[in-house]
N, C-alpha and C positions, 0 to 999 in steps of 0.2 A: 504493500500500500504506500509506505515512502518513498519508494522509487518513482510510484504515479504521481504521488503529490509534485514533488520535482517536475516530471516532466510535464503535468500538465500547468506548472505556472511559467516554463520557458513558452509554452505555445499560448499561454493569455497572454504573455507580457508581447509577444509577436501581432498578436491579432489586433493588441490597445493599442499598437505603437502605429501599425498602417491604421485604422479607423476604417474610412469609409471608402478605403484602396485595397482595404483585404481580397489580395490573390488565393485564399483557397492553402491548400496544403504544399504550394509551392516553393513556400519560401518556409517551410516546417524542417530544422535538419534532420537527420535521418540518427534514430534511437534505439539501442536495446539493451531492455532489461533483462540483465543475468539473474538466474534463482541462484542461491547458492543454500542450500538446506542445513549446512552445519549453524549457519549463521541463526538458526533457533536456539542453538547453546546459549547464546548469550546471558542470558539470564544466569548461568554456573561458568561463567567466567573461570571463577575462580581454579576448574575442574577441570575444563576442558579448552581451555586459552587457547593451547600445540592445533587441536584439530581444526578449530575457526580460520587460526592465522595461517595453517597450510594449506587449506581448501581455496580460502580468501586469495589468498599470494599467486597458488596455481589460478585461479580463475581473470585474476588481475593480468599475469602472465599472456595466458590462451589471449585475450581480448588483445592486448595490445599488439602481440605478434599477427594479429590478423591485417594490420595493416590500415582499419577501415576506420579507426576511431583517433580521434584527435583530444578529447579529453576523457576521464575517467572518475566516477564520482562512489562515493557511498554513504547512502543517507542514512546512516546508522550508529549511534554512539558507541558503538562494540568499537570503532577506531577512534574512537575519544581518549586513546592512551599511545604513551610515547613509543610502546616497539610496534603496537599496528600501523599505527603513523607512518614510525617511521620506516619500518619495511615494503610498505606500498609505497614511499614513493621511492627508495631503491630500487625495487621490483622495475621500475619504470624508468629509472635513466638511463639517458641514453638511448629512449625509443624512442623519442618524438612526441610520446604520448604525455600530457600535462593531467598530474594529479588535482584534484581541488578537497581540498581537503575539507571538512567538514568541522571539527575542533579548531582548525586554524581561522576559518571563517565567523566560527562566533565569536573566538578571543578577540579578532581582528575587531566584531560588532560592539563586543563588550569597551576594549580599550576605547576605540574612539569615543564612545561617551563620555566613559572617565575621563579623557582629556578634555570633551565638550562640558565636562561637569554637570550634566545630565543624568547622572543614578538617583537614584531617593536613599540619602545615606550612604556611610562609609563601610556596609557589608555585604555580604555574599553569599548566598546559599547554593549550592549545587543540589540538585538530586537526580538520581539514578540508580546504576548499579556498583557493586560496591567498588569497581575498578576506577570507575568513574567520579563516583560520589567523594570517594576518600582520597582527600587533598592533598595529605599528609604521605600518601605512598607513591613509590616512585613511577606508577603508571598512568595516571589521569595525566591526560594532555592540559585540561583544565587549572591543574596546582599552577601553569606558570601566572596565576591571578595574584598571587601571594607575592609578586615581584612590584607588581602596582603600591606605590607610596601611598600610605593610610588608608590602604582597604584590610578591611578584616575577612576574613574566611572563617562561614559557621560551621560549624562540625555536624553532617547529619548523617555519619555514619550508622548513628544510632536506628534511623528511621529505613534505612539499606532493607530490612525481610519485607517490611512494609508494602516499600517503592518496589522491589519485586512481586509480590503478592499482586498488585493493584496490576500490573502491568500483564500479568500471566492471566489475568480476569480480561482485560480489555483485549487481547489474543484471544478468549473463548468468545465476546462477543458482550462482556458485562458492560458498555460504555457508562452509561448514566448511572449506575451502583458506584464504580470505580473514580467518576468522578467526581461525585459528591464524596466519596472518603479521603479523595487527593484536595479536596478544598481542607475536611477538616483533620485533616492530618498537617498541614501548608498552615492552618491557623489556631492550632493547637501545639506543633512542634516545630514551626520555622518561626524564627525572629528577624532574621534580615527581610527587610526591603524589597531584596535586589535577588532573584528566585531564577536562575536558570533550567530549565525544565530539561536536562538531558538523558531523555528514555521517551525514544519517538512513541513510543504506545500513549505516553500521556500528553505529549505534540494532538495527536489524533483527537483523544479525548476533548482534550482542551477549543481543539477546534472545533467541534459539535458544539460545546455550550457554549463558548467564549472567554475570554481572559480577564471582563473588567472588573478592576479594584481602584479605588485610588489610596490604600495602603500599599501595595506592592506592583513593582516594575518585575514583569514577566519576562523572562530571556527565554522565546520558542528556536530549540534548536535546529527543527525540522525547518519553521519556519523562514531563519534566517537565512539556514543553507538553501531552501530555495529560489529565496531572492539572489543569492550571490552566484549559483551553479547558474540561473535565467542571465545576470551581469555577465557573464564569464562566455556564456555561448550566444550570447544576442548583439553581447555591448548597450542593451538599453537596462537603465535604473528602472526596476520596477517600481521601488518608493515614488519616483519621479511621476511615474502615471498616477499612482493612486494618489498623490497628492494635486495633478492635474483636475483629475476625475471630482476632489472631495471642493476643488476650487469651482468646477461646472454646476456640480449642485446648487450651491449659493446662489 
């Protein structure tokens, strides 16, 4: 389902940008979605890391020796840690193929705030799994947030069976259960502000009911990776439209 969300905000961001010149599927580039089935592990990371990252690596491999693909995405926070990181994009140099990394793209979202001084407050929650969520260990791509001058990092390793639980429910199809427990879990056991959502099943979630609070600034990571994957292969800002679009209304 993340792979779709992706590709189908490069082909809105395509369609809003010609308006009322849209050619049809002609100028749509050409996409495909690999399954890779290990990548259900995710969830037991901890367990089963070797088979994700070799499945991954092999299939990353296959794709790019094909010749047909110019960049390579994964909208998955299973490489929201530094050796999937970073062995996708070794896997890839040297082939012409451009990784776009997904952890790289939110930090990228995250810091420019921080420099625009745009967060609510001096902290940070992450949540996910526990590869992910846990700041403090050498795998979350995410820890290099802790580099950032006067931000705090909450610890919600505590909440890691949780955010798994919730996320293995919205995989059977529990949306609206799952998401009311991730609100009162989010306002019962998060204190920061500033909430990164990195565990696309609650991306999905979130996107069914919506995000609004004016207590807390939501970081979607699905989200943002699709605005940036749509930047990366269009060249147009999708923010750019919808803040066109929110200006037409008026």
């Amino acid at each position: 389902m993340s792979a779709n969300f992706v590709k189908d905000r490069v082909i809105t961001t395509l369609q809003k940008s010609f308006g009322h010149n849209d050619q049809g599927d002609i100028y749509i580039p050409k996409f495909s979605i690999s399954n890779v089935p290990s990548l259900g592990y995710s969830m037991d990371m901890d367990k089963y890391w070797h088979i994700v990252l070799h499945d991954l690596i092999d299939e990353v491999r296959t794709l790019a020796g094909t010749g047909k693909f110019q960049k390579i995405g994964v909208p998955c926070n299973t490489v929201a840690n530094k050796i999937f990181d970073d062995e996708i994009q070794n896997a890839l140099d040297g082939t012409g193929v451009e990784y776009i990394s997904m952890p790289q793209k939110v930090l990228h979202r995250f810091k420019t705030d921080y420099d625009k001084k745009q967060l609510k407050g001096n902290s940070v929650a992450v949540l996910g799994i526990g590869t992910v969520a846990d700041l403090n260990d050498d795998w979350s791509r995410y820890a290099d947030i802790a580099e950032l001058d006067g931000i705090n990092i909450e610890d919600t390793t505590h909440l890691v069976s949780e955010i798994t639980q919730i996320g293995f429910r919205i995989k059977q199809g529990d949306i609206t259960g799952a998401y009311s427990d991730t609100l009162d879990l989010i306002k019962n056991g998060v204190k920061s502000k500033n909430v990164i959502l990195a565990l696309t099943e609650l991306s999905l979630a979130f996107k069914e009911f919506g995000f609004s609070s004016k207590y807390k600034q939501y970081y979607d990571t699905l989200d943002i990776y699709a605005d940036e994957f749509a930047k990366e292969v269009t060249g147009i800002d999708p923010e750019i439209i919808r803040k066109h679009e929110m200006n037409d209304d008026i």
